[in-house]
VOMINU-651168 format. One record per residue (C-alpha): residue in three letters; x negated, y negated, z negated. Coordinates in steps of 0.001 Angstrom, whole numbers. Example, Ala and Ser with C-alpha at 12.3 -4.5 7.8 and 13.67 -1.06 7.14 Angstrom:
<rs>
resn	c1	c2	c3
ALA	-12300	4500	-7800 $
SER	-13670	1060	-7140 $
</rs>
This chain:
<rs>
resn	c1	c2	c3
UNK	0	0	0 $
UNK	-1555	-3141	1294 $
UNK	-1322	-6139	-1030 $
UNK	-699	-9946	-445 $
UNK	-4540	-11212	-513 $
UNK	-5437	-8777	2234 $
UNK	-5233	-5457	843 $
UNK	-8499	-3570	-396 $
UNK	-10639	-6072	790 $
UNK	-13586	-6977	-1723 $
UNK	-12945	-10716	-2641 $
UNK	-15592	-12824	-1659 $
UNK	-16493	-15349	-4883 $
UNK	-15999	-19541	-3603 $
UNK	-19205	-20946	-2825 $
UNK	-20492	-23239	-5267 $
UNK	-21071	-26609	-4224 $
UNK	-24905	-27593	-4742 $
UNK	-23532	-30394	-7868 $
UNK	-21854	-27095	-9431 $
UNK	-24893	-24925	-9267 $
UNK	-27770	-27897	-10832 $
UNK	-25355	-28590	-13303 $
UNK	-24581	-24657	-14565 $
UNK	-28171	-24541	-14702 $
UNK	-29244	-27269	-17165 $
UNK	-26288	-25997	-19258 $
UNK	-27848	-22861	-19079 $
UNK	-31473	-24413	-19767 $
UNK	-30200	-26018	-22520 $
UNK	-28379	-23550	-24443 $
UNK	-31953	-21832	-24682 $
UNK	-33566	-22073	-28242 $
UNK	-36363	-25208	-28501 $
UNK	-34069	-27227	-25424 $
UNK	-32742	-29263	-28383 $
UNK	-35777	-32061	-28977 $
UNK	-36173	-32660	-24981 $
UNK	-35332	-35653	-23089 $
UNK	-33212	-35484	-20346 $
UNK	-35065	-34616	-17014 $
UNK	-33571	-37954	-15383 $
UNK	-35377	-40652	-16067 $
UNK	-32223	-42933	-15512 $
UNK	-30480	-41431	-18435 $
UNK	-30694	-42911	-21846 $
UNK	-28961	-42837	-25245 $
UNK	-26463	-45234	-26018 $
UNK	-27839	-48116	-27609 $
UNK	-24487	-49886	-28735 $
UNK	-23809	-52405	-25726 $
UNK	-23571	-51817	-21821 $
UNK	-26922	-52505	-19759 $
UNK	-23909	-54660	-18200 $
UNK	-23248	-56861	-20393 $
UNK	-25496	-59894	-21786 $
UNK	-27658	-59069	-24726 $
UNK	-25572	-60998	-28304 $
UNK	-27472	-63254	-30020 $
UNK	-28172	-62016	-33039 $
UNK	-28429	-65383	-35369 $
UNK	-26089	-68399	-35158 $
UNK	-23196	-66386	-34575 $
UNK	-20373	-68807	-35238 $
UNK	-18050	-68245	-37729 $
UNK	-14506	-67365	-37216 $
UNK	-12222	-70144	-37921 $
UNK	-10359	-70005	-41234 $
UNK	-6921	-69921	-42095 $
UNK	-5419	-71988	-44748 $
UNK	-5799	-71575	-48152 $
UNK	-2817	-69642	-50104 $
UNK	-1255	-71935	-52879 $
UNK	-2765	-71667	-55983 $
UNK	-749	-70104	-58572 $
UNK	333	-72489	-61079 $
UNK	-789	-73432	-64150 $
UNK	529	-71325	-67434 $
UNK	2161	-74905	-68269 $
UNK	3265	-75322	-65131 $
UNK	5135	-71272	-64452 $
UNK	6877	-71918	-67957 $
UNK	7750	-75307	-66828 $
UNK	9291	-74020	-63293 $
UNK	10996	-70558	-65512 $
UNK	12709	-72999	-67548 $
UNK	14314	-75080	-64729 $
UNK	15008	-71545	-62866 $
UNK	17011	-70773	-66130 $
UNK	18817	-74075	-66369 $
UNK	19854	-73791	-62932 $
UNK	21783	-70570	-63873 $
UNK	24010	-73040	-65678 $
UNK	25338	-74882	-62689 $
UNK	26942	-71228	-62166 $
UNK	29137	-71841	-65275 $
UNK	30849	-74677	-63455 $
UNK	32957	-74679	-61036 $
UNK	33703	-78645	-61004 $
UNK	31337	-80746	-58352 $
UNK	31210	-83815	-60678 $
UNK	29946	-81530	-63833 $
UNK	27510	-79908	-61607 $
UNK	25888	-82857	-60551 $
UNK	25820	-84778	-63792 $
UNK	23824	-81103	-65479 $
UNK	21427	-81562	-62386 $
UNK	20735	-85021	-62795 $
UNK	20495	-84253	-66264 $
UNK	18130	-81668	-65657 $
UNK	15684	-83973	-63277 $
UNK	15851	-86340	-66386 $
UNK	14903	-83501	-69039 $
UNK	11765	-82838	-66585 $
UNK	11050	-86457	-66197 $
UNK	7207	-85661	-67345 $
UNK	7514	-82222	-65037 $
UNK	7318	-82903	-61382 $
UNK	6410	-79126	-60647 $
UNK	9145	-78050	-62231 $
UNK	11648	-81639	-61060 $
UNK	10175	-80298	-57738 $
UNK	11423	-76593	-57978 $
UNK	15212	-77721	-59127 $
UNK	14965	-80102	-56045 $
UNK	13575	-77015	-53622 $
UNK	16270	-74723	-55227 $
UNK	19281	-76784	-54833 $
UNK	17989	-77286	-51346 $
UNK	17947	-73694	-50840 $
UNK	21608	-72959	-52053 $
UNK	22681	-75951	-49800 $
UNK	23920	-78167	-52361 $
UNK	20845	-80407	-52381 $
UNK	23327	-83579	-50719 $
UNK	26575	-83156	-52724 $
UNK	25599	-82762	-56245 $
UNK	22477	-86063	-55076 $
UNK	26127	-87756	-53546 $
UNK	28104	-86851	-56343 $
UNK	25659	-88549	-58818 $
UNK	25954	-91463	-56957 $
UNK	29113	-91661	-56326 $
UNK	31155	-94423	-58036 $
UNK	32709	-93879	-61097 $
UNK	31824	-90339	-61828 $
UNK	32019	-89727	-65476 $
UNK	29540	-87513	-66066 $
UNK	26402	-89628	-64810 $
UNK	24768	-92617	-66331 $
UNK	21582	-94911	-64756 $
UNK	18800	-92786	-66109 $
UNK	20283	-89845	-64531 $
UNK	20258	-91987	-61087 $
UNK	16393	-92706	-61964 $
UNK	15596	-89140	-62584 $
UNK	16758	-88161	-59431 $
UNK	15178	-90901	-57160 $
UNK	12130	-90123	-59218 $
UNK	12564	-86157	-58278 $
UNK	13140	-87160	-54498 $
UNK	10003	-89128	-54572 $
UNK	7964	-86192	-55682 $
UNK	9603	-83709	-53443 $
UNK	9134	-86164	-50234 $
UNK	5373	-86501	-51623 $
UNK	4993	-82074	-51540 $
UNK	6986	-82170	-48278 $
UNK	9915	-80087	-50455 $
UNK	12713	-82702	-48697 $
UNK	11150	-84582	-45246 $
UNK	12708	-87683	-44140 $
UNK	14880	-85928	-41141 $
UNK	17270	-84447	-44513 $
UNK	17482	-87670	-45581 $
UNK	18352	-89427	-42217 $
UNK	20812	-86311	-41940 $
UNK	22095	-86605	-45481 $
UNK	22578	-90357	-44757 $
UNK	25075	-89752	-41911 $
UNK	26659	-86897	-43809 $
UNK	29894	-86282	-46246 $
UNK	28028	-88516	-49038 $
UNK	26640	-90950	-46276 $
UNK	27271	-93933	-48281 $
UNK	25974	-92495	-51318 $
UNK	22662	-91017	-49650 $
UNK	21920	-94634	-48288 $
UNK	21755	-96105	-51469 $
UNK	19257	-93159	-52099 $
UNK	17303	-94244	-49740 $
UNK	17654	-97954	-50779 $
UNK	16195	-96671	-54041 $
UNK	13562	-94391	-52589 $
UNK	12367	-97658	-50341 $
UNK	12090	-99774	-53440 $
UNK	10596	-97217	-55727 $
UNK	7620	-96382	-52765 $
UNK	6676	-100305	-52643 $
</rs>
């Protein structure tokens, strides 16, 4: 019975090319013991050396130094974390009230209490700006004839707007926003009071 490849025929093995046969025999050569320690036989061959023969040779002094980034904040002062846990806490009051006018007199009351503070007049300012209610309890304080607020209250705050303006925690665009908003009367005399006090 004959098969596909031609039956009983002896297979003749491929030639090799002449690249196949040179290279079989220098693995050969060098799997023999004591082939280890020799150099290659072509001259043209040479150990890596870290960098292409391509590319320019890096100078090896002077090298400049990458730019930096900015430093990370400081951590505050042990004065200055109880200072900013304490106004954290007395914000938690505002919670307790549910009426705009008493929220804003505790918060101006709060800036006053801090008067000496301006991290922590600062973080009440940053927080209330977070929550969103940065403009109406500022407007409610000034509003006219809210009960709960008296003149150093109004101080405390311009004085806590001052600071925050100063560590970039409010920019002028909120207050040009602020000034057109709900409380846009309010917010001017703000920044009447803001002008005056930065003279």
């Amino acid at each position: 019975m004959s098969r596909v490849d031609g039956g009983n025929r002896p297979s003749i093995p491929p030639k090799r090319s002449e690249f196949e046969r040179s290279e079989r025999s220098d693995v050969t050569r060098d799997s023999k013991p004591g082939a280890q320690g020799r150099t290659p036989a072509n001259p043209n061959v040479r150990s890596f050396q870290g960098r292409s023969d391509f590319e320019p040779a890096r100078p090896t002094a002077g090298r400049p130094t990458p730019p930096q980034t900015q430093a990370v904040k400081a951590p505050p002062s042990p004065a200055d974390a109880e200072s900013i846990a304490q106004a954290d806490m007395e914000l938690g009051l505002l919670e307790e009230f549910p009426d705009a006018d008493a929220q804003s007199g505790i918060a101006s009351a709060m800036l006053h209490a801090h008067a000496d503070a301006p991290v922590s007049q600062n973080r009440i300012v940053e927080r209330l700006k977070q929550d969103g209610r940065l403009e109406s309890l500022f407007g409610e304080v000034f509003r006219e004839d809210n009960p709960y607020v008296e003149q150093p209250h109004k101080n405390a705050i311009v004085k806590a707007l001052d600071t925050a303006l100063s560590r970039g925690t409010v920019t002028g665009d909120d207050l040009r926003a602020f000034s057109r908003g709900t409380y846009a009367q309010e917010w001017q005399q703000i920044g009447a009071a803001l002008g005056t006090s930065r003279k």
